[in-house]
C-alpha positions in Angstrom: 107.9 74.6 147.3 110.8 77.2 148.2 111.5 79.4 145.3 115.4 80.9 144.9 115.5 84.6 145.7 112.2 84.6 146.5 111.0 88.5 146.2 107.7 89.6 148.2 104.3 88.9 146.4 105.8 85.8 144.5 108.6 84.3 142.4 109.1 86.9 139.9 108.6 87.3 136.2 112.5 86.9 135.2 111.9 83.5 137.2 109.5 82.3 135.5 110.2 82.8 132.2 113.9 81.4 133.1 112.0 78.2 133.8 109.4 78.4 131.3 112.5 78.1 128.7 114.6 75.5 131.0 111.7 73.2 130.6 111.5 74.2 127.2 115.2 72.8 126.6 114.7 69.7 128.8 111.5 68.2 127.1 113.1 69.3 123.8 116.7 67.5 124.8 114.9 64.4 126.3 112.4 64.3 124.0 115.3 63.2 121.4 117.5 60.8 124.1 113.6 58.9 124.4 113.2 58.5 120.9 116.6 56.8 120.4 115.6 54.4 124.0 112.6 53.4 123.2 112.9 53.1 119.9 116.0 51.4 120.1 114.9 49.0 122.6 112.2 47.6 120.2 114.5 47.0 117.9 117.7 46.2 119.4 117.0 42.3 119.8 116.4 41.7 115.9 119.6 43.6 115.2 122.2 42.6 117.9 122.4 39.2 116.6 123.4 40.7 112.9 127.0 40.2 112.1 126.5 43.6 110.6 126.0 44.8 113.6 128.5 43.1 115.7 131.2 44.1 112.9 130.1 48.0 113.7 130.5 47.5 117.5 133.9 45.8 117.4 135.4 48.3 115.0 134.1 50.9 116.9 135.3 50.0 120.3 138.7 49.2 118.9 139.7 52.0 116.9 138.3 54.3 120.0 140.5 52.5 122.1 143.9 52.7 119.4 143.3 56.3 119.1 142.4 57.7 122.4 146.2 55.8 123.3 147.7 57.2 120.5 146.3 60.7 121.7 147.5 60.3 125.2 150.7 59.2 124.1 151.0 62.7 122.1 148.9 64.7 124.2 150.7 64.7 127.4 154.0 65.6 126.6 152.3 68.5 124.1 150.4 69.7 127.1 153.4 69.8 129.5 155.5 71.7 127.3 152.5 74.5 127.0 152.6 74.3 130.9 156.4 75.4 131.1 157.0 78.9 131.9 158.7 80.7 129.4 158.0 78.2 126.4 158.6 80.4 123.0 155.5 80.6 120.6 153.4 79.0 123.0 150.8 81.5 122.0 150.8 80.1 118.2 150.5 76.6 119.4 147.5 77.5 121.9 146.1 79.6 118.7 146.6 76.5 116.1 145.1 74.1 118.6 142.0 76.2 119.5 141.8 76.8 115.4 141.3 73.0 114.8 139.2 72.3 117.5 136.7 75.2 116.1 136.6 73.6 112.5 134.5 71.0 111.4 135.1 67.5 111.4 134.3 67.1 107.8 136.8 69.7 107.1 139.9 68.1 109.3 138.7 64.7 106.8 139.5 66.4 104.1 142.7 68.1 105.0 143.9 64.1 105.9 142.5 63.4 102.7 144.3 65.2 100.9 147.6 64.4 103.0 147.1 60.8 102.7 146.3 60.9 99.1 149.6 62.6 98.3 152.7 61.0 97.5 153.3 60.7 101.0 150.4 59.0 101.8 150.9 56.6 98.5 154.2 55.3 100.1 153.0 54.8 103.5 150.4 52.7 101.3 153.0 50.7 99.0 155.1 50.4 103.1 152.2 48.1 104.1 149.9 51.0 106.2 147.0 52.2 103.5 144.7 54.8 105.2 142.5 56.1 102.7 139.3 53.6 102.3 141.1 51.7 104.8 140.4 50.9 109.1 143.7 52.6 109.7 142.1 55.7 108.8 139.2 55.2 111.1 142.0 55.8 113.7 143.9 58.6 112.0 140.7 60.6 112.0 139.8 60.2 115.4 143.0 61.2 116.6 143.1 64.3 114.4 139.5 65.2 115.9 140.2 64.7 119.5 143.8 65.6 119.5 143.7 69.2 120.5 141.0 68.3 122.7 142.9 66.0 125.0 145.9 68.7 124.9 143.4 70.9 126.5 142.2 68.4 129.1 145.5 67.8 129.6 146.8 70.8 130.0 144.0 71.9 132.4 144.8 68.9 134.5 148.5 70.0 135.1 147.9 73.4 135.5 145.8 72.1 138.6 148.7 71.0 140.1 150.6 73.4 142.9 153.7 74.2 141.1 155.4 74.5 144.6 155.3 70.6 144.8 157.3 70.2 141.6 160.0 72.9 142.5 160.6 71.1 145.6 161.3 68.2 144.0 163.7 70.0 141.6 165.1 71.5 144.6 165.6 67.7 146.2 167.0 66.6 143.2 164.8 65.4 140.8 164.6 65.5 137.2 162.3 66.8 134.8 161.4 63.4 133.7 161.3 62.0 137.5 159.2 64.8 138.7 156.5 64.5 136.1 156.1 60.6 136.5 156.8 60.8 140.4 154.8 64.5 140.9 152.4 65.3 138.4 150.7 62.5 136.8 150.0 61.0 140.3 148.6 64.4 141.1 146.1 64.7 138.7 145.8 61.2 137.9 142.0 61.5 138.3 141.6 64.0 136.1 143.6 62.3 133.3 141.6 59.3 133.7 138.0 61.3 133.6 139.9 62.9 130.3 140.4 59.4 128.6 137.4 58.5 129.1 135.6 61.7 127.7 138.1 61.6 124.6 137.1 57.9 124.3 133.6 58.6 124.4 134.4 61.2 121.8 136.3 59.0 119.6 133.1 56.1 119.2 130.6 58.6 117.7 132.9 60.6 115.7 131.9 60.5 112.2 132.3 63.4 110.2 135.9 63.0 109.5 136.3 59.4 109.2 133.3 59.9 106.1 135.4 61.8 104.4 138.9 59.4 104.6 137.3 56.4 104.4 133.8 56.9 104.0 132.0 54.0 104.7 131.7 51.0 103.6 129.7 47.6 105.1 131.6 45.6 106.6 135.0 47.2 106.0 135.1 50.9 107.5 131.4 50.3 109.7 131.8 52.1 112.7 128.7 52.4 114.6 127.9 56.2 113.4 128.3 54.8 110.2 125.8 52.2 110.4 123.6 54.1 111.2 124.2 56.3 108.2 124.0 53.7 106.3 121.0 52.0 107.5 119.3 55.8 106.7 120.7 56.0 103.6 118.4 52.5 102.9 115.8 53.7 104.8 116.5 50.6 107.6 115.4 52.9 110.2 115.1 50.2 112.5 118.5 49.4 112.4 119.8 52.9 112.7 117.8 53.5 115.9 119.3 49.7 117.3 122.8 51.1 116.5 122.2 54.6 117.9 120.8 52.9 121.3 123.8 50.8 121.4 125.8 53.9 121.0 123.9 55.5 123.5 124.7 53.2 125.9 128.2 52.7 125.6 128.2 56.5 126.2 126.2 56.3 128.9 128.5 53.7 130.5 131.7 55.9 130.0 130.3 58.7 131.5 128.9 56.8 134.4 132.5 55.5 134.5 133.3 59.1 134.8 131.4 60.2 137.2 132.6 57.0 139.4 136.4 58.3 139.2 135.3 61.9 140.1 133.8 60.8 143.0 135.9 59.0 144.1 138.6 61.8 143.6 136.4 64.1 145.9 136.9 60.9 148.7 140.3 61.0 148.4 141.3 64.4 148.7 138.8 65.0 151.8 140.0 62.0 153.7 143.6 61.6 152.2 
């Protein structure tokens, strides 16, 4: 075995204890992701054939799906407006984004909570679009969550992008419009699509603020999360640890998904 830096006489205290704790971390992070497998495995079978169940996952995947659009659709024109040189109170935007990304989720509930409670939120109810106690807020509270944080992504995606390319199609002509259709989303397409996946990924197991719009209720507002709060809450502990392995693996999937696109993004730039 070849240790890193090796010094004369043997690895080295700092290296040691570097690894001591590393292994410390890993047993202690896999220890939990094993629970939830095998655990879940056993008791997946009697609990995927529950319409309960089924309910959770198809709420779950939809509503992830509605609001990680709805999120791109607002993100990307945010994030390319805090890419322009020269944008005025770009700082307070940056400040109120990283603000709500720092705050917990149960706290961004209860600000929508209150919004959405309000007179406002009483006509958009009497206008045919309830969202308090209601699957609509399921989506409004996973957008609120992962909002800022697809901004970010987004706007680290653009700003990876040679900003000569884009003046030289100003230069030949094109518009602002054309040149970020025809110049930068092609550009950093990969990284977009690695972005919606993470937010997506986000978006199933958020739970914090959707408790606190709609909290939950069975068969109504039953995302997976809340199943398995649920299923705690009556001390159904097999069922919980069935819907946490499903969630797990749906995870799992994205971010293999994930990986797949980055690697194929490293293929294409070095043989492109």
């Amino acid at each position: 075995m070849s240790w890193p830096n090796k010094p004369k006489g043997g690895p080295g205290l700092f290296f040691l204890c570097c690894l001591l704790l590393a292994l410390i971390t890993l047993v202690f992070v896999g220890g939990n992701l094993f629970i939830i497998i095998f655990r879940g495995l056993q008791s997946l079978p009697a609990s995927i054939r529950q319409a309960e169940t089924l309910f959770a996952v198809g709420l779950s995947v939809r509503s992830a799906c509605i609001s990680t659009l709805l999120c791109f659709l607002l993100a990307l024109p945010t994030a390319w407006l805090l890419t322009r040189p020269g944008l005025p109170l770009r700082g307070v935007a940056e400040v109120i984004l990283e603000l709500t990304m720092s705050l917990p989720y149960i706290v961004l509930g209860l600000s929508l909570l209150i919004l959405f409670s309000s007179p406002f939120g009483k006509s958009l109810k009497a206008a045919g679009f309830p969202v308090v106690f209601s699957r609509n807020g399921i989506i409004l509270a996973q957008l609120m969550v992962n909002l800022p944080f697809a901004i970010k992504l987004c706007v680290t995606a653009l700003r990876g992008v040679d900003d000569k390319l884009e003046k030289v199609a100003g230069l030949l002509g094109a518009s602002p419009g054309r040149r970020f259709f025809t110049v930068l989303l092609p550009c950093c397409r990969n990284a977009l699509i690695s972005a919606v996946i993470l937010v997506w990924a986000r978006a199933l197991g958020e739970f914090g603020a959707t408790l606190m719009l709609v909290g939950v209720t069975r068969m109504k507002t039953e995302t997976l999360p809340g199943s398995i709060f649920l299923n705690v809450s009556t001390n159904d502990l097999n069922a919980a640890l069935a819907s946490a392995f499903i969630l797990l693996l749906l995870t799992a999937v994205s971010l293999g998904v994930d990986a797949l696109f980055r690697h194929l993004g490293k293929g294409q730039s070095r043989y492109g």
